[in-house]
C-alpha positions in Angstrom: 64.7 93.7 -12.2 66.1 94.5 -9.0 66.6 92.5 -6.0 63.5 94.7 -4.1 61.5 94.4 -6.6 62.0 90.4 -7.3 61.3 89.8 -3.8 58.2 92.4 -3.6 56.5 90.5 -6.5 56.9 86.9 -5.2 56.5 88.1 -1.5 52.7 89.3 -3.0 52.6 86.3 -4.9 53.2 83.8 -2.1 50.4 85.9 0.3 48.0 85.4 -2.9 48.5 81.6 -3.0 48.4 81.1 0.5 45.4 82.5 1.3 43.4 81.6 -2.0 44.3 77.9 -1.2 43.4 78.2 2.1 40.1 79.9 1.5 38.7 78.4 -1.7 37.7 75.1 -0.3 38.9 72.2 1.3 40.2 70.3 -0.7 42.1 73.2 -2.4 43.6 73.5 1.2 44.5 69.9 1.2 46.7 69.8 -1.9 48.0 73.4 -0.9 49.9 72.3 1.9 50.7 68.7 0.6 52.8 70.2 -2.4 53.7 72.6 0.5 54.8 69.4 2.3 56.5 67.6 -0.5 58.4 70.1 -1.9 59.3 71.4 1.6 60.7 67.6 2.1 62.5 67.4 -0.6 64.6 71.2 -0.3 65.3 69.5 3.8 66.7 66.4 1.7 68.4 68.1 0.0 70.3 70.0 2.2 74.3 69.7 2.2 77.1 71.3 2.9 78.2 72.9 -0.7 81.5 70.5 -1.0 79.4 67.7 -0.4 78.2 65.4 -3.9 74.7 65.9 -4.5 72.5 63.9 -2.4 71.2 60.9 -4.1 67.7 60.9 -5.4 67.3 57.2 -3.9 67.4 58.4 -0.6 65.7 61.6 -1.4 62.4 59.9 -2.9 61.5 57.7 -0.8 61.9 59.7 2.1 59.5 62.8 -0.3 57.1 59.5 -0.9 56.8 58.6 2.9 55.7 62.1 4.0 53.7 62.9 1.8 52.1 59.5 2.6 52.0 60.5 6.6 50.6 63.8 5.2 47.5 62.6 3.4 46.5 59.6 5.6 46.6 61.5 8.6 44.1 64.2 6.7 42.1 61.9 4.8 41.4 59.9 8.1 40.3 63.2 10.1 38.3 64.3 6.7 36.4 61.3 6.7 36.5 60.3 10.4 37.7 57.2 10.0 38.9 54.7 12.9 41.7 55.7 14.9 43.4 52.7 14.5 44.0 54.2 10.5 46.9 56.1 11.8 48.8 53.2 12.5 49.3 53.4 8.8 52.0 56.0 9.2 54.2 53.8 10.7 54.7 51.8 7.3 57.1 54.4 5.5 58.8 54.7 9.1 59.4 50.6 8.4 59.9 51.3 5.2 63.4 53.6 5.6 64.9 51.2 7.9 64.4 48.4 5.9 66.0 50.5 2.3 68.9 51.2 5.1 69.7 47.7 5.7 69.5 46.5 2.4 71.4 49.4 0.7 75.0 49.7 1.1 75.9 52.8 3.1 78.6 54.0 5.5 76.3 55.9 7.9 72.9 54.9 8.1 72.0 56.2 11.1 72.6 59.4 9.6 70.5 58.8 6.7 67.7 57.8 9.0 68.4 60.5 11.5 67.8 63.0 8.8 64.7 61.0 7.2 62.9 61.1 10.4 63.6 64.3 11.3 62.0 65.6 8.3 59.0 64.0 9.2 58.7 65.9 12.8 60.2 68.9 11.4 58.6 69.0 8.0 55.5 67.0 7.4 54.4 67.1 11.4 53.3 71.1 11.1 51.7 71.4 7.8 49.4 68.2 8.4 48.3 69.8 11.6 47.8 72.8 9.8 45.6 71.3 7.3 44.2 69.2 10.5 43.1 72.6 12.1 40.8 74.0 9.3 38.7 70.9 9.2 37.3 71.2 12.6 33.7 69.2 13.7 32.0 72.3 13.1 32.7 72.5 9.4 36.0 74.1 7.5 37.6 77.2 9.1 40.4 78.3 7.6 40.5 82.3 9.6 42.1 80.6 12.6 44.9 79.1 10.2 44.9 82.3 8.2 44.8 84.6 12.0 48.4 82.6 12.5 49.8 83.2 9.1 49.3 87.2 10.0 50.3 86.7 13.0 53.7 85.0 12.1 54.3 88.0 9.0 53.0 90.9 11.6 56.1 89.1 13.9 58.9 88.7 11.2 58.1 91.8 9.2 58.0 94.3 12.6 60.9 92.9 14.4 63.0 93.2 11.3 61.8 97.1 11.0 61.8 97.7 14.7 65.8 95.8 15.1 66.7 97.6 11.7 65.6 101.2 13.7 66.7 100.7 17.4 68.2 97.7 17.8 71.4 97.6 19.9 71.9 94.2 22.4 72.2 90.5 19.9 69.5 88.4 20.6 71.5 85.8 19.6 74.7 86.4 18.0 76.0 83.1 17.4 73.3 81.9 15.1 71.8 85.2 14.2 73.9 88.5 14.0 71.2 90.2 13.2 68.4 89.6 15.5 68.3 92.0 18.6 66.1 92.0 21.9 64.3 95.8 20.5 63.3 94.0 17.6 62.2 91.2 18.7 60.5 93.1 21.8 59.0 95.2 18.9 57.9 92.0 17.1 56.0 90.8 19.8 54.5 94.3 20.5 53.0 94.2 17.7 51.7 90.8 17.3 49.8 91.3 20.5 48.3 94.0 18.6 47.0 92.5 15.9 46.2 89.5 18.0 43.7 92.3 19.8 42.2 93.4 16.2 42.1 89.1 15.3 40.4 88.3 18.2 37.2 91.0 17.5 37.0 90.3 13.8 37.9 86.8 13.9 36.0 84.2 15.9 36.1 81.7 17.1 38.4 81.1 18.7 37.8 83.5 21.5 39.5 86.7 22.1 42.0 85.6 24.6 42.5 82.5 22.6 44.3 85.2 19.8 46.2 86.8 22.9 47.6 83.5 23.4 48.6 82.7 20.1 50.1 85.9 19.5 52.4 85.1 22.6 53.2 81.6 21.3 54.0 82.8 17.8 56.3 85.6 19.1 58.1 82.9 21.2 58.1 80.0 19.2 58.3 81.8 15.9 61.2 83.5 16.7 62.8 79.8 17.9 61.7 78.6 14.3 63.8 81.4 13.0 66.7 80.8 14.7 66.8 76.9 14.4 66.6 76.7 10.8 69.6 79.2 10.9 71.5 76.9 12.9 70.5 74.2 10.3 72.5 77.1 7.6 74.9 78.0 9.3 76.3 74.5 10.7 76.0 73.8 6.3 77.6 76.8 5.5 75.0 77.8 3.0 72.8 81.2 2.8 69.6 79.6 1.9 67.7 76.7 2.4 66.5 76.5 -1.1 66.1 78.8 -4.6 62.1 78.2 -5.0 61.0 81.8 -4.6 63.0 84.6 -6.1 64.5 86.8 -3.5 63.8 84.8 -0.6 65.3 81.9 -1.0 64.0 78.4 -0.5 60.1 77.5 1.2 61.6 76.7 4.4 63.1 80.1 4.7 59.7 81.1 4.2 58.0 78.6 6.8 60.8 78.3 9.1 59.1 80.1 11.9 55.6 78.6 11.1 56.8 75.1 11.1 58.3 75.8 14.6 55.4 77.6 16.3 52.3 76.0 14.6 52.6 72.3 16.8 52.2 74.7 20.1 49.1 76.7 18.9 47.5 73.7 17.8 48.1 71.8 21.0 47.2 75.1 22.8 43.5 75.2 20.5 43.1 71.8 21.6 43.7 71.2 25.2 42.5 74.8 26.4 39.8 76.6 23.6 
């Protein structure tokens, strides 16, 4: 099977998923993104530089077992509408790292809890809100969510074609040799226009509100894309991951999404 192909198949297979889970109901949504979360977790555990020894699975674990634990009490609480005071809870597997740290012998620890918590901001933080956002007072919603996922492919997909075509001046060479100001000019082009086609057939949110998002997705999703390449490239490693054939690892996949979805959901919420 060739390379194109692999990567057409599970490229169709991952839109299928995604959406299906996201549609069918809301609890479907819910374990969606929380295998989304754990398995996302454990690949930025994982992550080494390739000389490095394997990264032990008693670090990896507990750190997978905390977010996933930040993940569904955060959601469960919102589902249910518990007290606010419930969220307090995530601050136990926070506890819970710096105590395994003090009690287990280790020549850096504040790396090991560096990393640990910044999985939970980079990792677990965007796909709780994104669960978070379906369930809104009115009922579950899931277009908006879906609206962003478009979005974020209408970005990635025409930048690469539009940069591929005419691009000439390094966006940021650096990091990414590839990425050029016409494509990513082109990228957010286009998102604008398919925010403009969003914001007729898909409401609420209102039509400016898609305007918005397509900005914030151009911006921020492009940033996404960029940090998790500095992520690679200060490893030394091509991809994140080898989950899904031809593409590499799931944050290769979500790398702009888990960037740019914090700023559209604090945008939904303070100003639509």
């Amino acid at each position: 099977m060739s390379s194109l192909l692999k990567r057409s198949i599970t490229g169709l297979l991952f839109v299928i998923v995604m959406i299906g889970g996201m549609l069918w109901h809301p609890v479907s949504c819910l374990v969606l993104f929380g295998l989304i979360t754990t398995l996302s977790l454990w690949e930025f555990m994982q992550l080494k530089r390739s000389e490095q020894p394997p990264v032990s699975p008693m670090i990896t674990i507990p750190a997978v077992a905390g977010g996933l634990f930040i993940y569904l009490t955060v959601n469960l609480i919102h589902l249910k509408g518990l007290a606010v005071s419930g969220y307090s809870l995530i601050g136990l597997p926070v506890l819970v790292l710096f105590l395994m740290a003090l009690f287990r012998r280790h020549d850096h620890p504040m790396d090991t809890i560096g990393k640990q918590m910044l999985g939970y901001v980079y990792v677990v933080l965007p796909f709780t809100l994104a669960n978070v956002m379906v369930n809104t007072p009115e009922g579950f919603r899931p277009t908006t969510l879906i609206g962003v996922f478009i979005l974020i492919w209408t970005n990635d997909t025409m930048a690469y074609l539009v940069g591929s075509r005419f691009g000439k001046h390094k966006l940021f060479e650096r990091i990414s040799p590839k990425k050029t100001w016409e494509g990513t000019i082109g990228g957010v082009f286009f998102c604008l226009l398919v925010s403009h086609v969003l914001g007729i057939y898909f409401s609420p949110p209102e039509p400016v509100a898609w305007y918005v998002m397509g900005i914030l997705v151009s911006v921020f999703g492009t940033y996404g894309d960029l940090i998790e390449s500095m992520f690679k490239r200060s490893l030394g490693i091509k991809d994140s991951g080898h989950l899904l054939p031809g593409h590499g690892g799931l944050l290769d996949r979500f790398d702009a999404f888990i960037f740019c979805l914090p700023w559209v959901f604090i945008c939904l919420k303070l100003f639509f």
